[in-house]
N, CA, C and O of each residue as an XYZ file, in Angstrom:
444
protein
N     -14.827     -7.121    -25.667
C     -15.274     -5.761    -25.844
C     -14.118     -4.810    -25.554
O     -13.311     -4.970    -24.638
N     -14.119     -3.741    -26.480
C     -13.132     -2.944    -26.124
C     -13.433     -1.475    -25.731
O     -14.109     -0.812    -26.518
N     -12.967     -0.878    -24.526
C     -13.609      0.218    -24.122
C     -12.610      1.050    -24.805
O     -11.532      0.702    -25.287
N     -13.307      2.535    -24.749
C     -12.383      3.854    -25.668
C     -11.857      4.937    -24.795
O     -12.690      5.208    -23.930
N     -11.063      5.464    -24.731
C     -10.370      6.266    -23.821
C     -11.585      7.509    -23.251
O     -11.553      8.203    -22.234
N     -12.447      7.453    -24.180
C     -13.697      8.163    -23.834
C     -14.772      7.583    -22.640
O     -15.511      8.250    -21.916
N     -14.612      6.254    -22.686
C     -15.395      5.313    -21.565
C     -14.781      5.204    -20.657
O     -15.512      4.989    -19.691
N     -13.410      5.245    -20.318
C     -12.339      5.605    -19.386
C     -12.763      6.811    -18.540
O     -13.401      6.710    -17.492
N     -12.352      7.963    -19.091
C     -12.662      9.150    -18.664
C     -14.076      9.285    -18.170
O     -14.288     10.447    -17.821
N     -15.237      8.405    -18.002
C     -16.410      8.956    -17.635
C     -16.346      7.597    -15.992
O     -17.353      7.475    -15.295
N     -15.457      7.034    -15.777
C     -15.354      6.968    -14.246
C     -14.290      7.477    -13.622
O     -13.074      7.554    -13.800
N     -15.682      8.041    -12.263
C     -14.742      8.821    -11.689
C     -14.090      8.120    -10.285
O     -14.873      7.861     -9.371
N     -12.699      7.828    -10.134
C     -11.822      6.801     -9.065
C     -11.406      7.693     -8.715
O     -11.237      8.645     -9.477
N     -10.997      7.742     -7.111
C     -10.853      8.419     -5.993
C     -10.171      7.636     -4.782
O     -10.487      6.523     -4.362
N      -9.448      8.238     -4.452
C      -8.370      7.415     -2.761
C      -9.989      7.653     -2.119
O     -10.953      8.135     -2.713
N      -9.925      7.189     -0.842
C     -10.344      7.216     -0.044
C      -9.624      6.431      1.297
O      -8.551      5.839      1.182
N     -10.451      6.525      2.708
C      -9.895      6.084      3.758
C     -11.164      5.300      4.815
O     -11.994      5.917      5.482
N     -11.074      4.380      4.761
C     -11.952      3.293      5.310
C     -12.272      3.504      7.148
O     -11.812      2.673      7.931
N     -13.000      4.560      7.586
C     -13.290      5.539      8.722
C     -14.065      4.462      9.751
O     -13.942      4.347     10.970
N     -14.910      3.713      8.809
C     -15.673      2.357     10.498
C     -16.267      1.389      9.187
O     -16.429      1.610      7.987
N     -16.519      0.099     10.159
C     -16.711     -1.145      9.551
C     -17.626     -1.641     10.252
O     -17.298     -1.831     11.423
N     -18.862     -1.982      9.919
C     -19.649     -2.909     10.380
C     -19.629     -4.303     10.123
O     -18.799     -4.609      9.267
N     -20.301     -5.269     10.610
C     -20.773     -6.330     10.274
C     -22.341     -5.993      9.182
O     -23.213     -5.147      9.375
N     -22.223     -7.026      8.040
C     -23.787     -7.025      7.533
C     -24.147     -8.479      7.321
O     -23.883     -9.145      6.321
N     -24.860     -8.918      8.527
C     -25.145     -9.707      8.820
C     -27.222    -10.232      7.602
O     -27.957    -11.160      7.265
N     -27.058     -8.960      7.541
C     -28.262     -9.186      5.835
C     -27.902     -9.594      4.797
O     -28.742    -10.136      4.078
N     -26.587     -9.485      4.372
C     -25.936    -10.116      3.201
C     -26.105    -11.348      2.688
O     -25.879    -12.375      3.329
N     -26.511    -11.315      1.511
C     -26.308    -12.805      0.997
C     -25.182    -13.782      1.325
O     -25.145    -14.848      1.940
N     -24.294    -13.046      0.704
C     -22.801    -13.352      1.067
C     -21.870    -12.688      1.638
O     -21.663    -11.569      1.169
N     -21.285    -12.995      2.441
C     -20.761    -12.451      3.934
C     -20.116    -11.059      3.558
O     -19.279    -11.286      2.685
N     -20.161     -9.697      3.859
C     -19.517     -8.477      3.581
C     -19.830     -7.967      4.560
O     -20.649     -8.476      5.326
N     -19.246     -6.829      4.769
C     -19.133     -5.944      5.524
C     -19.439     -4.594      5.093
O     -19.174     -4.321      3.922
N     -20.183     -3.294      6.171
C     -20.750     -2.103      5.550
C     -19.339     -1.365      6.095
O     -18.629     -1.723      7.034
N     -19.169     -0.217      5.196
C     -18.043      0.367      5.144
C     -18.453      1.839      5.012
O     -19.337      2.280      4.278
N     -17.689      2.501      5.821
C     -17.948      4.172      5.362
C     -16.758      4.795      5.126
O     -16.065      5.043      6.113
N     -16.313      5.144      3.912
C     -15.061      5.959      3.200
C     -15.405      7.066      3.427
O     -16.572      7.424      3.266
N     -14.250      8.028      3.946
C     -13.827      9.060      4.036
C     -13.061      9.502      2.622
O     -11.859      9.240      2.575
N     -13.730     10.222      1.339
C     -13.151     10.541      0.116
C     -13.122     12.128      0.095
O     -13.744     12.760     -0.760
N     -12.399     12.705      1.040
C     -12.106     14.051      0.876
C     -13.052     15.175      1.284
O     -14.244     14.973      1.514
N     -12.361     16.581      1.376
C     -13.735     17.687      1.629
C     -14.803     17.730      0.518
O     -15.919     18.159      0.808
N     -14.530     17.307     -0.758
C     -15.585     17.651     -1.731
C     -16.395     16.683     -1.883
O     -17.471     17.047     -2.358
N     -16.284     15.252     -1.602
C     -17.037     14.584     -1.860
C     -17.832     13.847     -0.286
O     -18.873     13.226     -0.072
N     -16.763     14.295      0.506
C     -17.577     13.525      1.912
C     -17.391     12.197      2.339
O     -16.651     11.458      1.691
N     -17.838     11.894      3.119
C     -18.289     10.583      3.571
C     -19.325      9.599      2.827
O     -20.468      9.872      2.460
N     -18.591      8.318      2.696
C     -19.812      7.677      1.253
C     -19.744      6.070      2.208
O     -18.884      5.781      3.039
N     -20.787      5.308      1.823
C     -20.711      3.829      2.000
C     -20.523      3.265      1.432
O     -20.377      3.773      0.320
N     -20.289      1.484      1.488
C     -19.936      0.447      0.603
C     -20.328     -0.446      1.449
O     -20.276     -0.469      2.679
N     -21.088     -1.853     -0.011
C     -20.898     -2.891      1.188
C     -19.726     -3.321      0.165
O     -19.298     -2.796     -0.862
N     -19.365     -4.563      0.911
C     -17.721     -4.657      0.432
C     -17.861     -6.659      0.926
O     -18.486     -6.940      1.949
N     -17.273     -7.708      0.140
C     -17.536     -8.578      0.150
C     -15.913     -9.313      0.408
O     -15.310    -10.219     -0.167
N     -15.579     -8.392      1.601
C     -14.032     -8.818      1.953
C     -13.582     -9.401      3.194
O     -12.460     -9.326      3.693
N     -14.758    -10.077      3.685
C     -14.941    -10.731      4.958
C     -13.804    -11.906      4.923
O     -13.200    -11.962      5.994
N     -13.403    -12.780      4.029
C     -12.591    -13.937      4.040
C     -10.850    -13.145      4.358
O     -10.078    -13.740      5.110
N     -10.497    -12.032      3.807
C      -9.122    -12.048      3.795
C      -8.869    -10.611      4.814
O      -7.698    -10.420      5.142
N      -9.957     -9.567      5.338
C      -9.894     -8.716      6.040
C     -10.664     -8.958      7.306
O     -11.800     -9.433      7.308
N     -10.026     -8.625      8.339
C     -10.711     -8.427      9.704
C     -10.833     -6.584      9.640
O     -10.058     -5.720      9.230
N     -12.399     -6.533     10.350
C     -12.527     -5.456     10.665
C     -11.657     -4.862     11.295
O     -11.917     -3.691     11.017
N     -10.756     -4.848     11.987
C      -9.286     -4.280     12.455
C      -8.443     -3.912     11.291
O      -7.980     -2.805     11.018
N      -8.326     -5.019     10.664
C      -7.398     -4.883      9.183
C      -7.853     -3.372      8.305
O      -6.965     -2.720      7.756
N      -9.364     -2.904      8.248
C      -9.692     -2.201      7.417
C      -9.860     -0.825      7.794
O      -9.967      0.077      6.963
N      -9.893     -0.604      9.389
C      -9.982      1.161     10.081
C      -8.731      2.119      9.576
O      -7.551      2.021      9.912
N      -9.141      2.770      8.959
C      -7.474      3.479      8.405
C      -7.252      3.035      7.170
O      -6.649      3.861      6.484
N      -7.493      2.124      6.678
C      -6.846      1.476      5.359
C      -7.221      2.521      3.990
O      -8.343      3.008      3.854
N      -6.336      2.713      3.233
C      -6.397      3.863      1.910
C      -6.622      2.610      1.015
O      -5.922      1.611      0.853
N      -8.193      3.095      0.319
C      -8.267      2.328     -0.923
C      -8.603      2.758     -1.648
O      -8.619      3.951     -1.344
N      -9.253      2.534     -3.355
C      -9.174      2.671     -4.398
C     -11.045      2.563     -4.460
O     -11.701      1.588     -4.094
N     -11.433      3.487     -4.863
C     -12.605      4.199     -5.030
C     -13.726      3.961     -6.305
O     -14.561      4.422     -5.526
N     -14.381      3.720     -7.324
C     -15.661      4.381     -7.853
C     -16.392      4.933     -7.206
O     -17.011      4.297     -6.353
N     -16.611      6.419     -7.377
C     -17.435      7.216     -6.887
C     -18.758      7.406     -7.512
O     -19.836      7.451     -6.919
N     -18.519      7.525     -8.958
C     -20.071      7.772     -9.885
C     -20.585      7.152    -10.358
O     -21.170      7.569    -11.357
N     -20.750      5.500     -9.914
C     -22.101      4.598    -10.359
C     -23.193      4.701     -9.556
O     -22.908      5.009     -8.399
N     -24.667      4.503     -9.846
C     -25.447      4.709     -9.259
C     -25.662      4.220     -8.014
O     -25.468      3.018     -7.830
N     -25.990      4.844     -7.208
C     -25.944      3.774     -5.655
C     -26.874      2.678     -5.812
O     -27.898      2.780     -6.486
N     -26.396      1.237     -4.963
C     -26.880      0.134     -5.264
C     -27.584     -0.060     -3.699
O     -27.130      0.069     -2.562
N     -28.473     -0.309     -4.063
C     -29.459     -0.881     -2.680
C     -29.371     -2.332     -2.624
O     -29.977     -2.962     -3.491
N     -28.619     -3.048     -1.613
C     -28.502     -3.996     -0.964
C     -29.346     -4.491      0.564
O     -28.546     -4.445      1.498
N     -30.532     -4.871      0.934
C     -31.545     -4.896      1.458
C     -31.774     -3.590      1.934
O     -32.071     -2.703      1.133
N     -31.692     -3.408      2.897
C     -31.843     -1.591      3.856
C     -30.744     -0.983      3.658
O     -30.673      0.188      4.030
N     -29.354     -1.744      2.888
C     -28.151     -0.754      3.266
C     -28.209     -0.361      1.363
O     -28.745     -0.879      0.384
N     -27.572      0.501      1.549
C     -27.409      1.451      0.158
C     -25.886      1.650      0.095
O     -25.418      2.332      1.007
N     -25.088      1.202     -0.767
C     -23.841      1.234     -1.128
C     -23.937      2.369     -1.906
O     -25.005      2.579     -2.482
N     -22.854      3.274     -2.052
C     -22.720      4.680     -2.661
C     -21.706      4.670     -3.088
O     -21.524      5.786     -3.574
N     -20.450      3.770     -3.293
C     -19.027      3.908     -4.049
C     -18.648      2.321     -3.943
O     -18.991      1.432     -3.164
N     -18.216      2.345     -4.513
C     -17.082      0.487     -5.441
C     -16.327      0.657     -4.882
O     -16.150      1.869     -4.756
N     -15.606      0.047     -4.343
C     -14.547     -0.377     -3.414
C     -13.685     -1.172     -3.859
O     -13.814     -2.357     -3.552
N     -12.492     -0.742     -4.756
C     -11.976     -1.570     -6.261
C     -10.783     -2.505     -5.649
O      -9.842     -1.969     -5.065
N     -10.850     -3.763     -5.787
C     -10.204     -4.986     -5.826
C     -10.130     -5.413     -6.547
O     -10.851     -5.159     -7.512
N      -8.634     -6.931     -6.566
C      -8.414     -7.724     -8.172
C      -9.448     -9.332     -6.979
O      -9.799     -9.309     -5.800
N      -9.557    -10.231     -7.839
C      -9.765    -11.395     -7.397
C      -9.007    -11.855     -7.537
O      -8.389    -11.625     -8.576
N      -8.434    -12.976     -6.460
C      -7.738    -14.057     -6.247
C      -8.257    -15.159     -5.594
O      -8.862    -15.227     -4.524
N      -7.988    -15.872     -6.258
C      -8.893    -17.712     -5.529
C     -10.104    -17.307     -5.121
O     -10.277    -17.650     -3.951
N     -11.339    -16.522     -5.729
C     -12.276    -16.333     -5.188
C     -12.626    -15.166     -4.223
O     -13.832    -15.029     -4.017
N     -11.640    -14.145     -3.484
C     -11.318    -13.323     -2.883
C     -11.110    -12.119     -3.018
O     -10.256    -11.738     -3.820
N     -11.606    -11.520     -2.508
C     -11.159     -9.897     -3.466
C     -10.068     -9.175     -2.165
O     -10.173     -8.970     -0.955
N      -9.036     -8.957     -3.207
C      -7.957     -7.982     -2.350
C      -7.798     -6.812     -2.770
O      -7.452     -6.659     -3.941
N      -8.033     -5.560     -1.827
C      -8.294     -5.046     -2.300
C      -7.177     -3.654     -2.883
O      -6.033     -3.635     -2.430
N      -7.508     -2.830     -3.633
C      -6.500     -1.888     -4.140
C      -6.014     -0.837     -3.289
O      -6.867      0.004     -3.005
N      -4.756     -0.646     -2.762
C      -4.315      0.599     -2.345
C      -3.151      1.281     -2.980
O      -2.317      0.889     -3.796
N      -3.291      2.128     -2.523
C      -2.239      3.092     -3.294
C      -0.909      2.866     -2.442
O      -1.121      2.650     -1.249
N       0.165      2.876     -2.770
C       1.743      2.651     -2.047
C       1.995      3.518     -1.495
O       2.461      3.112     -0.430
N       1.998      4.924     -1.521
C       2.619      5.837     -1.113
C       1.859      6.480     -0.042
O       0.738      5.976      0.034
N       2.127      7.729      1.106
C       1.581      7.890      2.070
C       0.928      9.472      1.549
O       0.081     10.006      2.264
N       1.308     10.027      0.501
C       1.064     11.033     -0.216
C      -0.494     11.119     -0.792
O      -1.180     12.104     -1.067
N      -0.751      9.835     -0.859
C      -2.223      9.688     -1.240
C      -3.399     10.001     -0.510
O      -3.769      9.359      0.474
N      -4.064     11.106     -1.045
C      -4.767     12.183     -0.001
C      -6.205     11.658     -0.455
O      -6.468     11.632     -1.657
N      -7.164     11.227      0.524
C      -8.653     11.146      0.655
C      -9.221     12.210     -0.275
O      -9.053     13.367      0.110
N      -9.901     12.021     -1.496
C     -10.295     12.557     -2.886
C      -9.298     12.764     -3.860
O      -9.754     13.162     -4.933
N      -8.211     12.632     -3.819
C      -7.378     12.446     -4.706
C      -7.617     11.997     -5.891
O      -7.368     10.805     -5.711
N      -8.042     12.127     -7.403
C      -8.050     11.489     -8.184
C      -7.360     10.508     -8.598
O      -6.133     10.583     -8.520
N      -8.035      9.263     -9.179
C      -7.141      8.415     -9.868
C      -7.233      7.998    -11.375
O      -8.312      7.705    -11.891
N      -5.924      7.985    -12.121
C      -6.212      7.490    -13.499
C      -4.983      7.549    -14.089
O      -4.845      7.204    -15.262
C-alpha cells in the first residue's frame, strides 16, 4: 500500500519528554504506563509502551521521544493510552525514537 503525502500530513508527531513511569502489571504483555510531557499546548498525555525488555524505568525519566499525538485514545484494561510512543523493532523489541539534538523542545513538531 502506498500512502500520499496527504495521509502523511494528517499525523500529527511531536517531541515529547517521558516525566514518570509506572509498572503495568495488567498488561498482557509486559509494558509500562508512561506520562509525556508534549509542551504548553498540548500538556501532559499517557502511553502504555511495551519497552520493558530493553528499558529500565530509570532508563526512561527524562528521555526525549518521538510522539503520535492524534490517534484515538486506546483503552488498555483501566489504563487509557493517549499518544504512540514511536519505535523501530529489533529482534522483537521496540527501541525507541529520539531526536539527537538537545534543541528538541517538548511539542515541537515533527516531519
Amino acid at each position: 500500500m502506498t500512502a500520499t503525502w496527504q495521509d502523511f500530513e494528517k499525523i500529527d508527531m511531536r517531541v515529547g519528554i517521558i516525566v514518570d513511569v509506572q509498572d503495568f502489571p495488567e498488561a498482557k504483555v509486559p509494558a509500562y504506563k508512561l506520562n509525556v510531557d508534549l509542551g504548553p499546548q498540548i500538556g501532559l498525555k499517557t502511553s502504555s509502551a511495551r519497552i520493558t525488555q530493553l528499558y529500565s524505568k530509570q532508563d526512561l525519566l527524562g528521555k526525549t521521544v518521538a510522539c503520535v499525538v492524534n490517534f484515538a485514545p486506546k483503552k488498555i484494561g483501566s489504563f487509557v493510552s493517549e499518544v504512540l510512543v514511536m519505535g523501530s523493532y529489533s529482534g522483537g523489541n521496540v527501541v525507541l525514537l529520539t531526536p539527537d539534538k538537545p534543541q528538541a523542545q517538548p511539542g515541537d513538531k515533527i516531519g
